[in-house]
N, C-alpha and C positions, 0 to 999 in steps of 0.2 A: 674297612668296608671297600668294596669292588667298584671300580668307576662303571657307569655306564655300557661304557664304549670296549669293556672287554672283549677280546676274542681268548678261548682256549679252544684246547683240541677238544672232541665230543668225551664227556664222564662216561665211561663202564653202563652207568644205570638211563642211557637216552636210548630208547628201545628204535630202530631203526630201519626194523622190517619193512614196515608200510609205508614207510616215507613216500612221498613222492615227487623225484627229482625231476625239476623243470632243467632245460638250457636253452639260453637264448635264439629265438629262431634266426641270428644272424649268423649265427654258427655255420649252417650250410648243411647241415646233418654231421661235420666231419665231428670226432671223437678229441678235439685239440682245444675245449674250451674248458669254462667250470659249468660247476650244477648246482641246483638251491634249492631246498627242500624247505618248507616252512614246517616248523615244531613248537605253535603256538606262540611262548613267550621266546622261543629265540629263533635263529634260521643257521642249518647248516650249508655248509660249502666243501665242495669235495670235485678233483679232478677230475676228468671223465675219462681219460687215457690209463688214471689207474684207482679204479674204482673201489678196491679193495682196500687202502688205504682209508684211516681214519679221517673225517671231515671235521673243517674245523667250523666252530659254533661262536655266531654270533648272538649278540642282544638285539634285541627291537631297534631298540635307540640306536647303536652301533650301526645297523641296517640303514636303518632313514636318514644316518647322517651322511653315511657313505653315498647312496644314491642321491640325497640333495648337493650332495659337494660334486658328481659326476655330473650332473642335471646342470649345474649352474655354472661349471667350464672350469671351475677351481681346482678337478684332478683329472687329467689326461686329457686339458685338453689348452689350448692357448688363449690367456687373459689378455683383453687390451688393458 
């Protein structure tokens, strides 16, 4: 059984057309950050420098863990 907190790359069968990619408005407009597309039960991530490439695919839970752990200083940034 898959933990949670999987990331793989996107399956063949995640239809991708209509996605639609947000990126951070801290970005600046420049094309040097990631992009995140929500796909219901998971969320994609994908380059913006090279879009072509396959994006990788997160779970929910993976998602919310990662941005509570960023949210809370625990990754990228300095714990006292």
């Amino acid at each position: 059984m898959a933990a949670p907190h999987d990331v793989t790359t996107t399956p063949h069968d995640v239809d991708l057309t209509h996605a639609r990619w947000r990126k951070s408005s801290y970005s600046g407009g420049a094309n040097d950050c990631v992009e995140v597309a929500d796909l219901g039960e998971h969320a994609a991530v994908r380059d913006s420098k090279d879009i072509g490439r396959r994006p990788l695919l997160f779970s929910k839970a993976a998602t919310r863990a990662l941005v509570t752990r960023i949210a809370s200083g625990a990754i990228g940034g300095h714990r006292s």
